[in-house]
N, C-alpha and C positions, 0 to 999 in steps of 0.2 A: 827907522829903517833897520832891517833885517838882513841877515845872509843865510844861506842854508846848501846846502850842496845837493844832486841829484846822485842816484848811485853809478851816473856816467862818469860820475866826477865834475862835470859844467856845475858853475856859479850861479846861483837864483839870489835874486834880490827883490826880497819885499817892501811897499810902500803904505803906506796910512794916509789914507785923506780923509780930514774931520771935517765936519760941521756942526750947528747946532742942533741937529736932529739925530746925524747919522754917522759913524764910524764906519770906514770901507777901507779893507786891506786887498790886495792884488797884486800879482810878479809879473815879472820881465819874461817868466816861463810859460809859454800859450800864450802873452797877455791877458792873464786869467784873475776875472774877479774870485778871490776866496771867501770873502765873508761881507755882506754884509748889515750892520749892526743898528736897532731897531728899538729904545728903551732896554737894552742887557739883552735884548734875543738877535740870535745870529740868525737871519733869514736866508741865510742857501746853504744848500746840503752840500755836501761834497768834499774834498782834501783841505785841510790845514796846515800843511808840514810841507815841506820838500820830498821828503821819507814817501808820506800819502801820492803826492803828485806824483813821483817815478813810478806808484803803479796803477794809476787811474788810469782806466776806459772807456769811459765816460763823455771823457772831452769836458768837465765839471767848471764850470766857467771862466772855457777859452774862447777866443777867436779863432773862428775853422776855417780853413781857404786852404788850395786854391780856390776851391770850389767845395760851399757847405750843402752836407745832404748829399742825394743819390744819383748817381749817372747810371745809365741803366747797363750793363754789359762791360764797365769801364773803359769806355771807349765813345770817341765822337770826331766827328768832323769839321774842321772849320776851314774855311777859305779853300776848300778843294782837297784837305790832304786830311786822312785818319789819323790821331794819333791813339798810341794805346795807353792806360792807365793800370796803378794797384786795382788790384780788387782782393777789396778788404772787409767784406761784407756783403757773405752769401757769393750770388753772380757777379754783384756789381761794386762801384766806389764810391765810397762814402768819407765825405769831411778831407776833402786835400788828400788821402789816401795811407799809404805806410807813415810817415811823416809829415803831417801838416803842419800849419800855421802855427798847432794848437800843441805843439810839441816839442818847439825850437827857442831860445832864446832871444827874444827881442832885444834890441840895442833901446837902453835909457836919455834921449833927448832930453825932459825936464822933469821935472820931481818936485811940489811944495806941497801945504798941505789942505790945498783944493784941487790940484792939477797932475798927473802924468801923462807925459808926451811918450809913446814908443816908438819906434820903428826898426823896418826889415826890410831885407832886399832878397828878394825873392829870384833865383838865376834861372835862364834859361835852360829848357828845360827839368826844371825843377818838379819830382812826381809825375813827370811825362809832358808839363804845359809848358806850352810855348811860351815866351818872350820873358825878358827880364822884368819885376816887379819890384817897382819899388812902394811900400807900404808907409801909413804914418795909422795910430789909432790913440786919440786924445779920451783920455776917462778927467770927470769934472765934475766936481760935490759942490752944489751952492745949496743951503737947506735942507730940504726931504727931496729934492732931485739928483739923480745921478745922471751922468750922460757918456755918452759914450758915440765919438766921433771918425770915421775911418775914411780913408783916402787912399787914392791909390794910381800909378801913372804906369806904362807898359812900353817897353821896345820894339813890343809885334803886336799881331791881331792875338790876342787869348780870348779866355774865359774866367769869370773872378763871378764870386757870390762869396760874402762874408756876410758871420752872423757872430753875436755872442751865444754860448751855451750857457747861461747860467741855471741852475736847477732852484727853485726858487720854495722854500717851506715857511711861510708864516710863522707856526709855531718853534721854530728852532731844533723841534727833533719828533719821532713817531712818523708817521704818512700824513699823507695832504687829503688823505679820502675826506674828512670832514671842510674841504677848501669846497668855495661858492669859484667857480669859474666863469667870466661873462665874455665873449668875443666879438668885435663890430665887422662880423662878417655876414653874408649872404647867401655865399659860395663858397664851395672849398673841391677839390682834383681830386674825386675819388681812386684809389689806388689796388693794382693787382700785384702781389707779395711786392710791397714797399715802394712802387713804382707807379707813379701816377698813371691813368688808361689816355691822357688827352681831353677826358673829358672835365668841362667846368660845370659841377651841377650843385642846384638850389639845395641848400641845406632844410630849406622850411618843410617838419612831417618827416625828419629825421633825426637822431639821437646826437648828429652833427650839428643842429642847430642849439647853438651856445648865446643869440643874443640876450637873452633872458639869464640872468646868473643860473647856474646847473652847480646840483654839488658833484664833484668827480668822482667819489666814492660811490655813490648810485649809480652813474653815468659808467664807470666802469666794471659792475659790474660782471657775476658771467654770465647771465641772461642778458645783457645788454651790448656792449663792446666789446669782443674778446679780448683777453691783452691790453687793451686800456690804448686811448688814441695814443696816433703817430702821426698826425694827417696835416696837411696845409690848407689854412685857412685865404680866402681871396679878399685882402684887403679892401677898402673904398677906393679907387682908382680917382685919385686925388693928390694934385702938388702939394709938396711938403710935408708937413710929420703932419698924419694926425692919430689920435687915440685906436689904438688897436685890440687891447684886453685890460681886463680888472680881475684881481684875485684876491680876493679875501678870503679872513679866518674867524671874522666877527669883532676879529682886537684890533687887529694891522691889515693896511690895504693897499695894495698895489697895482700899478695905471701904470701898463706898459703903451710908450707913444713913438713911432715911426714913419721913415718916408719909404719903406722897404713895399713892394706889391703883396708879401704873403707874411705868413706867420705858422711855422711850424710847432701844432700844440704837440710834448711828449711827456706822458702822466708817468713817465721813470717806471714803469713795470719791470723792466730791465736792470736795474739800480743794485748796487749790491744790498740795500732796503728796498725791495717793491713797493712805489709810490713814495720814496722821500722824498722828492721834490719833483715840480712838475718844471719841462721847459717850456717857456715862451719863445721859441729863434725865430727872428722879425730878419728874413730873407728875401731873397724869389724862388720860385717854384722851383720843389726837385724836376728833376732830369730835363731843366731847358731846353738844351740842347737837343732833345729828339722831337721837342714839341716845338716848332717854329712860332704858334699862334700862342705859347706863354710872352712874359716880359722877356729880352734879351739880355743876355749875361755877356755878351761880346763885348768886349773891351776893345779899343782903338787906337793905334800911338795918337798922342798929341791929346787923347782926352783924359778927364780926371775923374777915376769912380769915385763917388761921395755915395757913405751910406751914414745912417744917424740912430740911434737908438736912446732913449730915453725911460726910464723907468722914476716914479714917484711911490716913494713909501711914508704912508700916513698911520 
């Protein structure tokens, strides 16, 4: 265990969970995965330091809420009344807004060295959302799994979508362009500047169709995908986790597995390296909230959001 300081001044403490496959370090700050380790290779891109983290933009493997991804105009309605939001990206709001999830220090419940417990309480009103939140998010190394489990209970009606962001590179450094990407989707919400149209359409006879591994360097090309995807993939509509994506590099493999309706593929063209790592965020659809006929992100006193995230590295 670690200590580190941010240039707020706030306290970051790092943890180490081993197994016999995998080394995974992660803080109390965003509850962000930093690294993790793979035969000597660090498989995600993104800050190692505290120093790094006070200036990341990235969101580089945090937890985003209140709401991860994009509301369109930052602004929505729920139970009869508007409220308004940051807009911190472009027109609209994106990842919890000025200060999310992915930005705040989580309180440490338990610490070994297969297990961290977080949690946060999330206040009313908090970045414009209603109700008090209280959060718990368990990260869990048994073998070549990691897991990653979140919860979540509410004093009003809100809105909650959590994801991890982790930016994930096989090789340890370079871009991902030589990465085989494979998705178990069908469908994915085609989008106008970043904002889903409402519509769910067939990826098959488009450059969106990933069931078949695609290497991403091709795939984003500039005769192909401008910009390189940003898009939400539509899950198998299906209880409980099941396998969502595979990324390989030919050496190391990874099997992202979920109970989440979507999956936000982002090839990091944005990155302060274009293409160091790509994200997998195993979510529900940007901007819910204006799409009635998406999954619902409405939270309810008395219920408990469970989201689940699973990654395997081989």
């Amino acid at each position: 265990m670690q200590n580190g300081t941010l240039d707020q001044g706030e306290g970051v403490t790092t943890f180490s969970l081993v197994s016999s496959e995998l080394t995974v370090t992660l803080t109390n700050y965003g509850a962000r995965l930093l690294s993790v380790v793979k035969d000597g290779v660090d498989c995600l891109f993104g800050p190692k330091n505290a120093e790094e983290l006070a200036a990341d933009t990235c969101y580089c493997g945090a937890i985003c809420g209140r709401v991860a991804n994009r509301i369109a105009g930052g602004s929505f309605v729920l139970g009869g009344k508007e409220y308004k939001l940051a807009v911190n990206n472009g027109p609209n709001h994106l990842h919890g807004g000025n200060v999310g999830y992915s930005d705040v220090l989580w309180n440490v419940e338990e610490a070994t060295e297969s297990r961290v417990v977080l949690s946060l309480v999330s206040p009313d009103g908090d970045e414009g959302y209603p109700g008090e939140v209280k959060l718990l998010a368990t990260y869990t190394l048994e073998g070549s799994t990691l897991r990653l489990e979140m919860q979540a209970t509410t004093s009003a009606l809100t809105l909650l979508n959590l994801t991890n962001h982790a930016y994930w590179n096989l090789n340890g450094s370079g871009t991902v362009n030589e990465h085989l990407l494979q998705v178990n989707a069908t469908a994915y919400t085609p989008m106008v500047a970043n904002i889903p149209t409402g519509v769910i359409a067939p990826v098959a006879g488009t450059l969106y169709d990933l069931n078949a591994p695609a290497s991403l360097g091709e795939r984003n090309a500039a005769d192909a995908i401008a910009g390189g995807y940003d898009d939400n993939y539509v899950l198998p509509a299906v209880a409980g986790e099941k396998w969502a994506a595979t990324l390989t590099n030919g050496t190391r493999t990874l099997r992202v597995y979920t109970d989440a309706p979507g999956l936000q593929v982002y090839t990091g063209d944005y990155l302060p390296l274009k293409r160091g790592g790509v994200a997998l965020e195993a979510q529900n659809y940007p901007d819910s909230p204006h799409h009635p006929h998406f999954p619902s992100i409405e939270l309810q006193p008395g219920a408990t959001y469970r989201r689940c995230i699973r990654w395997e590295l081989t």
